[in-house]
Backbone as JSON Lines, residues from 0, in Angstrom:
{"i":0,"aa":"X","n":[-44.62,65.93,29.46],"ca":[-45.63,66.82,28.92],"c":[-45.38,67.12,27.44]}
{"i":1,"aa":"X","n":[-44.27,67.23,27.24],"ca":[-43.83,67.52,25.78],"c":[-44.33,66.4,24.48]}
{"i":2,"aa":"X","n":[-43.89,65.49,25.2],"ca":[-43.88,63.91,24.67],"c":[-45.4,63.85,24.34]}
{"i":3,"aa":"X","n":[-46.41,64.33,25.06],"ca":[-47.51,63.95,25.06],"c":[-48.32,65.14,24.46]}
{"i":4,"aa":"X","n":[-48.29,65.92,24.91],"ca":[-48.94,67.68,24.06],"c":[-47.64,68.16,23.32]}
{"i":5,"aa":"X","n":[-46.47,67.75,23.0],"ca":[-45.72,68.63,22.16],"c":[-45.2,70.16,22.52]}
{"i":6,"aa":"X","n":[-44.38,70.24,21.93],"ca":[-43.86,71.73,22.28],"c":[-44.77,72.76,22.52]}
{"i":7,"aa":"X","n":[-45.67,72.84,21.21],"ca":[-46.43,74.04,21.38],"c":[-47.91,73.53,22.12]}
{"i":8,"aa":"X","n":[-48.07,72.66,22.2],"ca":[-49.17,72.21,23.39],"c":[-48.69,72.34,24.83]}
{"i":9,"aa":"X","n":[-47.7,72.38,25.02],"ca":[-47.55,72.14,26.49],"c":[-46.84,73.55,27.03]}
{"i":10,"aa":"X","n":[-47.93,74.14,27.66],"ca":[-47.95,75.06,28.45],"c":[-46.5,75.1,29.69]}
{"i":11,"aa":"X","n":[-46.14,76.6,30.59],"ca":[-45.51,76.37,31.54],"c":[-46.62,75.73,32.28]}
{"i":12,"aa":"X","n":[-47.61,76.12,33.04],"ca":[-48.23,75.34,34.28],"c":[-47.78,74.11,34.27]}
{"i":13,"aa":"X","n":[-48.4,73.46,32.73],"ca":[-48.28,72.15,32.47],"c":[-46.67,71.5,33.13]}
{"i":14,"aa":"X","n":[-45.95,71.8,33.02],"ca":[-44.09,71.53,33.34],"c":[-44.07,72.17,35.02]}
{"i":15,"aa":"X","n":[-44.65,73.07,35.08],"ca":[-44.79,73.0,36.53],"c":[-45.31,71.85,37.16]}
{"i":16,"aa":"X","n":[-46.66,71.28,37.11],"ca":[-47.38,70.67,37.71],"c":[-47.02,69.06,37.02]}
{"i":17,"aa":"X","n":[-46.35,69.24,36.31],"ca":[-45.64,67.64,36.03],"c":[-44.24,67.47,36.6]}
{"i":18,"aa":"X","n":[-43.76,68.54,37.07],"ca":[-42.4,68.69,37.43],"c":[-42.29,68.69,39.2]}
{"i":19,"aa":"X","n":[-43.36,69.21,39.3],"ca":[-44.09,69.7,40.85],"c":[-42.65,70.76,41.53]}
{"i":20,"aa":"X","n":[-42.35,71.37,40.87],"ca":[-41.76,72.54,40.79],"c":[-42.09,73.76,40.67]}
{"i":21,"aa":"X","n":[-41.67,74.53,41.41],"ca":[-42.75,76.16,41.29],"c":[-41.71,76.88,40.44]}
{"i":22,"aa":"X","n":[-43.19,77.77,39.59],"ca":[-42.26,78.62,38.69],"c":[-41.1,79.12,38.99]}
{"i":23,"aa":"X","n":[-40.85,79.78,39.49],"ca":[-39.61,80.8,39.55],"c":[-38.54,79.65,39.83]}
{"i":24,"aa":"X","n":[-38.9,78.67,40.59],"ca":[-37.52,77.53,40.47],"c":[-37.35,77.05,39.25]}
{"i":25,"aa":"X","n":[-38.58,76.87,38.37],"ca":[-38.22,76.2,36.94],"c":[-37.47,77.1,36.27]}
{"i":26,"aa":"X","n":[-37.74,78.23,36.21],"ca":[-37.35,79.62,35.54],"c":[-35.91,79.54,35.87]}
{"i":27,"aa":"X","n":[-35.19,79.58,37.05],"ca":[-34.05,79.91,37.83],"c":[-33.11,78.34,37.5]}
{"i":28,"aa":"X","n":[-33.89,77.66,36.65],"ca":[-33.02,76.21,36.78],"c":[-32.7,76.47,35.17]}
{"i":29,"aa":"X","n":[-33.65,76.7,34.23],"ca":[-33.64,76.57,32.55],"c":[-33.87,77.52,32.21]}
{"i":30,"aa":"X","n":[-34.85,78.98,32.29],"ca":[-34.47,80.14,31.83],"c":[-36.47,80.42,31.08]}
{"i":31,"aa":"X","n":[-36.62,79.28,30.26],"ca":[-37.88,79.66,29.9],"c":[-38.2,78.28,29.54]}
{"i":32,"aa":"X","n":[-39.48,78.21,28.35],"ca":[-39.99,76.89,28.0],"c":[-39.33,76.28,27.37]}
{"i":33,"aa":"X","n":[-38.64,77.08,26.1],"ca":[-37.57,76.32,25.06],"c":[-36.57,76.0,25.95]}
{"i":34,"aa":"X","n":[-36.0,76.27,26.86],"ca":[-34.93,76.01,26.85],"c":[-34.79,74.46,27.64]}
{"i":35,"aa":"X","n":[-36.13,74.53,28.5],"ca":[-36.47,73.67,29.11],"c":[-36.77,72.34,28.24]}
{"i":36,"aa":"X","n":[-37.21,72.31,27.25],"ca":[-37.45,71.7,25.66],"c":[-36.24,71.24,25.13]}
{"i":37,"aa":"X","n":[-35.39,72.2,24.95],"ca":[-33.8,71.88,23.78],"c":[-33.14,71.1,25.36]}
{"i":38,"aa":"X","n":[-33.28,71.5,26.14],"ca":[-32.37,70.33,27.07],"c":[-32.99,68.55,26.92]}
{"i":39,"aa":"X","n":[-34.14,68.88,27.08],"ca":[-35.09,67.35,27.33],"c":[-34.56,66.69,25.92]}
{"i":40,"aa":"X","n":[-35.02,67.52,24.55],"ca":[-34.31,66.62,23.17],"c":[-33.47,66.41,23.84]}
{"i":41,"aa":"X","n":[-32.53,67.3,23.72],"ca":[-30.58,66.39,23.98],"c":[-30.79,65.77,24.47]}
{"i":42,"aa":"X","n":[-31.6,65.37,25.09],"ca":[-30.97,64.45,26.69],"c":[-31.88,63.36,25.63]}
{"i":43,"aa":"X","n":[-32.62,63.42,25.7],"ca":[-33.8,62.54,24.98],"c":[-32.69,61.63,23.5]}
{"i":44,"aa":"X","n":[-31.76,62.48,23.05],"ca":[-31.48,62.29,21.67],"c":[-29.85,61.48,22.06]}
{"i":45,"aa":"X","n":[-29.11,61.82,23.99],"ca":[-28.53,61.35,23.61],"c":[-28.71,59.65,24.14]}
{"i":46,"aa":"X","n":[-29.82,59.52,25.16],"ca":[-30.16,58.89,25.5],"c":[-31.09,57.65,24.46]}
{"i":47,"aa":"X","n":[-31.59,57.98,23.48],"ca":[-32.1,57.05,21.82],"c":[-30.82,56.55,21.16]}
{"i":48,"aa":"X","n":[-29.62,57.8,21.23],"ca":[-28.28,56.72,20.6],"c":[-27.58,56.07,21.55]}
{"i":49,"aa":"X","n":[-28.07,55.9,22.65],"ca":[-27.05,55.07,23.38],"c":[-27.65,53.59,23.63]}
{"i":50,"aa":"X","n":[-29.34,53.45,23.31],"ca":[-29.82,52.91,23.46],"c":[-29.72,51.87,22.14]}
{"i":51,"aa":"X","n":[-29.42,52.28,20.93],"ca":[-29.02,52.13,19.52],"c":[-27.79,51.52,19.76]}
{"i":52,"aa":"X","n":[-26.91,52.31,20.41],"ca":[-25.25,51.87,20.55],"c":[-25.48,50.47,21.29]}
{"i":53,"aa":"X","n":[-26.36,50.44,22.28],"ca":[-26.36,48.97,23.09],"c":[-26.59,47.77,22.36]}
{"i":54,"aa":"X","n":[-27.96,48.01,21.72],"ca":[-28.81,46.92,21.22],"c":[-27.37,46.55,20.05]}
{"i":55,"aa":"X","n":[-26.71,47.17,19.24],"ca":[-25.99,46.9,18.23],"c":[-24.69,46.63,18.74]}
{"i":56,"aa":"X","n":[-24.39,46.89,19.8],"ca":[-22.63,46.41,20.07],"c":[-22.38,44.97,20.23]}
{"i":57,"aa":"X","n":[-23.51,44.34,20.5],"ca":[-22.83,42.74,20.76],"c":[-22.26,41.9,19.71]}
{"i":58,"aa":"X","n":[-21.91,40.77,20.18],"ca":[-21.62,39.78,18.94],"c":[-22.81,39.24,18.27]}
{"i":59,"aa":"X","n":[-24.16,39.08,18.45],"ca":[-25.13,38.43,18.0],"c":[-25.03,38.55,16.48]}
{"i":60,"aa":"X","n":[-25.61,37.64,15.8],"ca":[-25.44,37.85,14.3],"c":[-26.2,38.61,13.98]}
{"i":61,"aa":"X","n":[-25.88,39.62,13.08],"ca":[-26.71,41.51,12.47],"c":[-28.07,41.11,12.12]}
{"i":62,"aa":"X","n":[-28.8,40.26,11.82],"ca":[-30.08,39.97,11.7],"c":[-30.51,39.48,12.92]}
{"i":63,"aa":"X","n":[-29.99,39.36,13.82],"ca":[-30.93,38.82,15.42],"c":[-30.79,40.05,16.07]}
{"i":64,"aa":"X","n":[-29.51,40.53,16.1],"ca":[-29.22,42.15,17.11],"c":[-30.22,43.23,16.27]}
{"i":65,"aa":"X","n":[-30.32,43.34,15.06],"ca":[-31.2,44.46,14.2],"c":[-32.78,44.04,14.99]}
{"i":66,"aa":"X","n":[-33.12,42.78,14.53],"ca":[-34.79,42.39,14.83],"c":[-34.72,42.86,16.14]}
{"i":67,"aa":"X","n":[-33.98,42.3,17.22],"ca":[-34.45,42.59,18.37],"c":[-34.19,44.45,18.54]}
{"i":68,"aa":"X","n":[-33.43,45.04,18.15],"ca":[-33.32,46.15,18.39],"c":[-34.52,47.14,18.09]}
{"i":69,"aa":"X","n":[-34.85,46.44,16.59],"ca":[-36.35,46.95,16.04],"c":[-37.52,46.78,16.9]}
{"i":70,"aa":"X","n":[-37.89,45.49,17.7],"ca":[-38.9,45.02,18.0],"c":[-38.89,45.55,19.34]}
{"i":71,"aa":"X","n":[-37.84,46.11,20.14],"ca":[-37.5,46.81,21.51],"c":[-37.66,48.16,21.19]}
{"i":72,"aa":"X","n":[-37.52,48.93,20.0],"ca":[-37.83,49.75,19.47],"c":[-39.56,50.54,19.54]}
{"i":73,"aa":"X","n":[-40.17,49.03,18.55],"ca":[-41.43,49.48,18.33],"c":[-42.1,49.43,19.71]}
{"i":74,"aa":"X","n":[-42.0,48.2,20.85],"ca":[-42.36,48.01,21.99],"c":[-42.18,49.78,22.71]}
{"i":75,"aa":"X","n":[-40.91,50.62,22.34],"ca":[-40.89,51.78,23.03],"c":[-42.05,52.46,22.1]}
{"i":76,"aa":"X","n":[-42.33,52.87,21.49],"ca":[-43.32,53.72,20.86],"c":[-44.63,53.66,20.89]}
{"i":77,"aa":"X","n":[-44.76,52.34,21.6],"ca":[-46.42,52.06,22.04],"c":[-46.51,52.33,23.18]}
{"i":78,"aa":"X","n":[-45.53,52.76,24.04],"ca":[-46.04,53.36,25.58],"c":[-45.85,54.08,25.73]}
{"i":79,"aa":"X","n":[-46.42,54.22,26.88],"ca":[-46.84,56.14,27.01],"c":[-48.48,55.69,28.17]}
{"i":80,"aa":"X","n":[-48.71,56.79,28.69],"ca":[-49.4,56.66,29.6],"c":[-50.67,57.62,28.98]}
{"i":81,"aa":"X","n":[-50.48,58.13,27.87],"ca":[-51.87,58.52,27.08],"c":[-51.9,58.01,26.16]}
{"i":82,"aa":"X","n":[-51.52,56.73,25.43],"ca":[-51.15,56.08,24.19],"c":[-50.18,56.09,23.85]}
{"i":83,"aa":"X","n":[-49.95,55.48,22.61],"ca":[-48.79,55.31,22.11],"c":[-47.98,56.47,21.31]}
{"i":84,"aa":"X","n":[-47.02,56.71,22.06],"ca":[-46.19,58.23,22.24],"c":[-45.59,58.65,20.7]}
{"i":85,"aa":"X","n":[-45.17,57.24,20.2],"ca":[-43.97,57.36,19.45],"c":[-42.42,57.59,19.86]}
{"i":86,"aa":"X","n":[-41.4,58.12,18.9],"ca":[-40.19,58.26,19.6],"c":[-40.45,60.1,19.75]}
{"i":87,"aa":"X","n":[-40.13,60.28,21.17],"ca":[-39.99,62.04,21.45],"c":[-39.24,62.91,20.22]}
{"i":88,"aa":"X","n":[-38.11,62.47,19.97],"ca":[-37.59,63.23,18.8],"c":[-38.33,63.46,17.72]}
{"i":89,"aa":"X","n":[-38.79,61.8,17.25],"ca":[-39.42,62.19,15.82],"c":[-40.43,63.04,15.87]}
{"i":90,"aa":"X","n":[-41.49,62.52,16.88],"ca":[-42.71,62.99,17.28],"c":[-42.82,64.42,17.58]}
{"i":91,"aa":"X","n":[-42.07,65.57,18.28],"ca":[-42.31,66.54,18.48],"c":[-41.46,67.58,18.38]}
{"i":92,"aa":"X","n":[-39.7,67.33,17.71],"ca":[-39.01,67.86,16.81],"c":[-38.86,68.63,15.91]}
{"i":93,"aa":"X","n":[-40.27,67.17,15.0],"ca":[-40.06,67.73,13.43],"c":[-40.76,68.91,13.1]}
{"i":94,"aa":"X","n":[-41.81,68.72,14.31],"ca":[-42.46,69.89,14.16],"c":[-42.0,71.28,14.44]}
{"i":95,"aa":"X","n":[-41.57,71.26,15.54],"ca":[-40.66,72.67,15.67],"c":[-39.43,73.11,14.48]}
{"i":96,"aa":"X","n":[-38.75,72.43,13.82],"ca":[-37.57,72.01,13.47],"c":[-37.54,73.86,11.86]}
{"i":97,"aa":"X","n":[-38.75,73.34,11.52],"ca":[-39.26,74.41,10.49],"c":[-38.8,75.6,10.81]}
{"i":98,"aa":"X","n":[-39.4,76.33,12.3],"ca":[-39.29,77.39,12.8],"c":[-37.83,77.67,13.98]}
{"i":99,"aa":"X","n":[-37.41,76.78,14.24],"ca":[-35.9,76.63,15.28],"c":[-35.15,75.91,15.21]}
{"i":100,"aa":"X","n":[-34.17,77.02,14.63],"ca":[-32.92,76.38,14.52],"c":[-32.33,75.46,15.14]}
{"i":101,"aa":"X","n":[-32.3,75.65,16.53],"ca":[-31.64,74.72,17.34],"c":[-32.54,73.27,17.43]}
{"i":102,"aa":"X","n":[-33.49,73.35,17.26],"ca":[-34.36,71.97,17.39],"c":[-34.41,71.48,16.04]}
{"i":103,"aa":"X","n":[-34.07,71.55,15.12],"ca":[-33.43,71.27,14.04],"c":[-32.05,70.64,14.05]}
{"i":104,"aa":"X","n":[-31.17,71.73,14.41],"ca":[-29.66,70.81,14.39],"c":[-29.67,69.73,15.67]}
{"i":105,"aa":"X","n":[-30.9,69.57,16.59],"ca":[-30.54,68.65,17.79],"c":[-31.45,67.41,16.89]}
{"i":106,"aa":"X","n":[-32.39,67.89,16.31],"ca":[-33.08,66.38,15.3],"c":[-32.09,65.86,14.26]}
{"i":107,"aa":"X","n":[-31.4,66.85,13.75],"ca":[-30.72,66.49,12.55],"c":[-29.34,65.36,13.44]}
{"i":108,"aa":"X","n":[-28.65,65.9,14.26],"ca":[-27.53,65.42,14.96],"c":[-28.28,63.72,15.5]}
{"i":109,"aa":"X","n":[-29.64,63.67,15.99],"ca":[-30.15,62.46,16.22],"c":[-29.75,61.64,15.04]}
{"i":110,"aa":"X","n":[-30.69,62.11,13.89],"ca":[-30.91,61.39,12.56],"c":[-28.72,60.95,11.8]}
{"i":111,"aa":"X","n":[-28.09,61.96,12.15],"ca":[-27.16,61.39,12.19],"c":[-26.27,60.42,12.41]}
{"i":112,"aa":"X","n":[-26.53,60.47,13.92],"ca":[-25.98,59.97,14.64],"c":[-26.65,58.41,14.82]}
{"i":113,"aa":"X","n":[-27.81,58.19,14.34],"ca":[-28.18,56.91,13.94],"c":[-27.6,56.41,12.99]}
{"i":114,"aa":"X","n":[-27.63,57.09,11.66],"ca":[-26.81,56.61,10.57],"c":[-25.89,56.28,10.9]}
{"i":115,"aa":"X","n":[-24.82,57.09,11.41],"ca":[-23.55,56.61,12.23],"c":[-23.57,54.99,12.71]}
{"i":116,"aa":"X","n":[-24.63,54.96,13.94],"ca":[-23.91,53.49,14.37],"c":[-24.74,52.8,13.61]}
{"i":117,"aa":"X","n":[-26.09,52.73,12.88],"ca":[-25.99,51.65,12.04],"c":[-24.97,51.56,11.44]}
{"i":118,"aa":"X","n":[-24.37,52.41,10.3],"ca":[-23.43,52.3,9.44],"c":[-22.36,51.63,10.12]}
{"i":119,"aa":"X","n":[-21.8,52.19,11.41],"ca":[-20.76,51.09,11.52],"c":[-21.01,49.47,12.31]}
{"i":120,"aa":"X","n":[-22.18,49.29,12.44],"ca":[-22.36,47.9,13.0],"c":[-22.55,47.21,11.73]}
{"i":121,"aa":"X","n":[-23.01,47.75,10.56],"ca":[-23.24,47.18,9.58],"c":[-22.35,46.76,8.48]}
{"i":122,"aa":"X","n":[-21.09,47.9,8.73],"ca":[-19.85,47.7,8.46],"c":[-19.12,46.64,9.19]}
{"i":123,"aa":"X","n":[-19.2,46.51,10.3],"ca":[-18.78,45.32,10.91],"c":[-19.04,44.57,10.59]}
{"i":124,"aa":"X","n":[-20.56,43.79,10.06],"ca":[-20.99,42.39,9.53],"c":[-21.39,42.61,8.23]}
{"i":125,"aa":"X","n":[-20.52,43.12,7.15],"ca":[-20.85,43.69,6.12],"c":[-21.44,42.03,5.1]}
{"i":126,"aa":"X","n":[-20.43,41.17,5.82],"ca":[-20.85,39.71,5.13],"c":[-22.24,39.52,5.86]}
{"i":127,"aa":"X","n":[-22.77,40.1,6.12],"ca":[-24.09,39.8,6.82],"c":[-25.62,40.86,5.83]}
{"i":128,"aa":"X","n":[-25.02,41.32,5.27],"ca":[-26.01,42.32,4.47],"c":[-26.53,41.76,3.48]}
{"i":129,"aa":"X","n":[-27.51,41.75,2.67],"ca":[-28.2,41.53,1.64],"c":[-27.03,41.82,0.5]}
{"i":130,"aa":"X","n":[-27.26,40.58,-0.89],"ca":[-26.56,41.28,-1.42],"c":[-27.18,42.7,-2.28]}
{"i":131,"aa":"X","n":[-25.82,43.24,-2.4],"ca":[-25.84,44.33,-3.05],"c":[-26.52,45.51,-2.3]}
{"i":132,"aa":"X","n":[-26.21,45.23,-0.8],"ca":[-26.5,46.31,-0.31],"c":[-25.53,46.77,0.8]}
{"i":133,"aa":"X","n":[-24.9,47.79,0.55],"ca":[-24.12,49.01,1.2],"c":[-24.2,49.1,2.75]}
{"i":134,"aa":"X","n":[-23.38,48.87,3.2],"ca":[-23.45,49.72,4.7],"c":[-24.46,50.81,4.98]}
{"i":135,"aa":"X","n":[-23.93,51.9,4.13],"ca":[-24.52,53.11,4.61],"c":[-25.95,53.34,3.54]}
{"i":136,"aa":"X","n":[-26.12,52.49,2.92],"ca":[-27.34,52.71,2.61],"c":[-28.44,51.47,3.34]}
{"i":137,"aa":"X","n":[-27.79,50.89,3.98],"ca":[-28.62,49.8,5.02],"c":[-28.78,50.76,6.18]}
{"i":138,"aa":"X","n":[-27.44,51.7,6.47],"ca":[-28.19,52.48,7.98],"c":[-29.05,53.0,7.59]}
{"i":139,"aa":"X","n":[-29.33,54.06,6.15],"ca":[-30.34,54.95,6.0],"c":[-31.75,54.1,6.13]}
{"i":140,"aa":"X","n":[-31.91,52.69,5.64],"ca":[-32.63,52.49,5.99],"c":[-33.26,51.9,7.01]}
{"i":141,"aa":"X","n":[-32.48,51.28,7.78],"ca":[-32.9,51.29,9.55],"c":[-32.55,52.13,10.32]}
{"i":142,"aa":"X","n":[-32.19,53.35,9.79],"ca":[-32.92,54.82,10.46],"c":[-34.43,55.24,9.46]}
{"i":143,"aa":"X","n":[-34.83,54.92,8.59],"ca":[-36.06,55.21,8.13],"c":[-36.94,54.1,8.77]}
{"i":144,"aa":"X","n":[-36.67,52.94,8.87],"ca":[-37.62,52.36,9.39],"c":[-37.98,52.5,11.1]}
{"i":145,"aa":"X","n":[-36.66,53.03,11.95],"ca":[-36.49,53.42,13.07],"c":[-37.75,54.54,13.07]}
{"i":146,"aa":"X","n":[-37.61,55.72,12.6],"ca":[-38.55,56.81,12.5],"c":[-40.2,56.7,12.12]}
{"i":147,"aa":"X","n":[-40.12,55.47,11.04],"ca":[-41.8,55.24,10.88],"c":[-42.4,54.24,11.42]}
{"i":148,"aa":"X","n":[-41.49,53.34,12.68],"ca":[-42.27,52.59,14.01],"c":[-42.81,53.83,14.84]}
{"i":149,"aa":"X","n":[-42.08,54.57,14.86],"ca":[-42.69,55.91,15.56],"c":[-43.79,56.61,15.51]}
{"i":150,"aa":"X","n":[-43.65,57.29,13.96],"ca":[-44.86,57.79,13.48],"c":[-46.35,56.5,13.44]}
{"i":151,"aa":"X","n":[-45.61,55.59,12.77],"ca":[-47.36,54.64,13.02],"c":[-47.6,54.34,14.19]}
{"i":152,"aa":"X","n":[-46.34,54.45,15.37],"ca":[-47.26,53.81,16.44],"c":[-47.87,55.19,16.83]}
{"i":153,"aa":"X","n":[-47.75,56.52,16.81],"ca":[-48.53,57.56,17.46],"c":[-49.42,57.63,16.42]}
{"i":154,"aa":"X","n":[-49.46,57.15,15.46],"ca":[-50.66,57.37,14.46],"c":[-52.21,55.94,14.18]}
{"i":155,"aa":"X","n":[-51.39,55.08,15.38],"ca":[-52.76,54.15,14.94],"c":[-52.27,52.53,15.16]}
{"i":156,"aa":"X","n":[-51.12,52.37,14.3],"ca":[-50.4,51.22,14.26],"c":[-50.74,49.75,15.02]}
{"i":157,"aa":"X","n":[-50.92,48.53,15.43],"ca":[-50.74,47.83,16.48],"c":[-49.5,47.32,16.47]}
{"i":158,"aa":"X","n":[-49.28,46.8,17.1],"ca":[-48.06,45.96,17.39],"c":[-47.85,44.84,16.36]}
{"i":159,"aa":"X","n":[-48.86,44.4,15.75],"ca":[-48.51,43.36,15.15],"c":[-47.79,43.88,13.49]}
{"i":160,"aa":"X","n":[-48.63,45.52,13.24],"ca":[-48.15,46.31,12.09],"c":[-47.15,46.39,12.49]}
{"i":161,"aa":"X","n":[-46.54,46.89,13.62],"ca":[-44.79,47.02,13.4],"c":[-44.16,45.91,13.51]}
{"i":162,"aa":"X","n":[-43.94,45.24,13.86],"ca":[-43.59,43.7,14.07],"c":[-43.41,43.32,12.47]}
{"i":163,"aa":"X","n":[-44.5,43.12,12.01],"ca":[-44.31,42.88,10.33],"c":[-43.01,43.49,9.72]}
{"i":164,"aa":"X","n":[-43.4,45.43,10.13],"ca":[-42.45,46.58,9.58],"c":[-40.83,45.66,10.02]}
{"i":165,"aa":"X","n":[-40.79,45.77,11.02],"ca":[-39.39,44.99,11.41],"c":[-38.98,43.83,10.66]}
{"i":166,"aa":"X","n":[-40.02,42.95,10.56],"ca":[-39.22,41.68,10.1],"c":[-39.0,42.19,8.65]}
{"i":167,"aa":"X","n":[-39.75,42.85,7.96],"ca":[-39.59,43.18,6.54],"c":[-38.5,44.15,6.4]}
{"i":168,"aa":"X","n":[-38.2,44.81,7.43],"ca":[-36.73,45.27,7.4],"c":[-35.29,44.49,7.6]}
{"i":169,"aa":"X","n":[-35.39,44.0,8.23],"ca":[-34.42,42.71,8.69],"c":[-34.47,41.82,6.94]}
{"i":170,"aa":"X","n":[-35.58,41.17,6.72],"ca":[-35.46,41.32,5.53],"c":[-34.57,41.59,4.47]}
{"i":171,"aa":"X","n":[-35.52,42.7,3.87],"ca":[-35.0,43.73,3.16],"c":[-32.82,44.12,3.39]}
{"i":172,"aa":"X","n":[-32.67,44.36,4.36],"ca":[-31.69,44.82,4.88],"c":[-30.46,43.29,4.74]}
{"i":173,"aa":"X","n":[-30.74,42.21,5.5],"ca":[-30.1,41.43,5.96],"c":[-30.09,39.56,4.97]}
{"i":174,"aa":"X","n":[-31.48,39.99,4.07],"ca":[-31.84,38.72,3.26],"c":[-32.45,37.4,4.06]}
């Protein structure tokens, strides 16, 4: 429900009747709506870096493991069962993030924690980078390009626009 109406769109009923849980059990399990919310990010945020940690741990050479990671990526942001969702974090985070603290440091710790394992997979095949380009300024940018498969696919995008976005990152990134 979140994913799809967002924090401030999505009502309790709504989490009831998607949960098929009766109030006072939802209440008695998480406490209220946020809290029910800051659990789903985490879980949501730690479940996007582990998914990051996979696609990047193998031996494949850093331009086949990146593309495919990208292109498994954008493939997640076009589904969704009311359209194309985007990624939950980016998508309904940033918006809260202004007004709560905690949904802030759980977006920010995402956006981190991407940098993180790009940076060190990229450190690993550092002979694999474009020249004159940095580890950690190659994660920043396949965590920026990570975040705007997201936004274009909930904003319009087809598949073939991100697909492009990817290879021009791989690209960009890898030469």
């Amino acid at each position: 429900m979140f994913w799809n109406k967002g924090y401030a769109g999505t009502a309790l009923d709504d989490l009831v009747a998607a949960s098929q849980v009766n109030r006072p059990s939802l209440y008695a399990a998480f406490g209220n709506k946020r809290a029910i919310y800051l659990r789903v990010l985490e879980d949501m945020r730690a479940v996007s870096i582990e998914g990051i940690e996979t696609y990047l741990a193998g031996d494949d050479p850093l331009p086949t493991a990146l593309h495919d990671f990208l292109l498994a990526a954008a493939e997640s942001t076009l589904a969704g069962d009311e359209g194309a969702r985007g990624c939950f974090i980016v998508c309904t985070a940033v918006t809260e993030a202004l007004q709560d603290a905690d949904t802030r440091a759980i977006a920010a710790r995402y956006v981190a924690d991407a940098d993180r394992v790009f940076r060190e997979r990229f450190e690993r095949s550092a002979d694999e980078l474009n020249v004159g380009v940095d580890p950690a300024s190659a994660a920043a940018i396949a965590s920026a390009v990570l975040q705007s498969l997201a936004i274009r696919a909930r904003t319009g995008s087809t598949r073939e626009d991100l697909v492009r976005i990817a290879d021009a990152a791989v690209t960009v990134i890898c030469g």
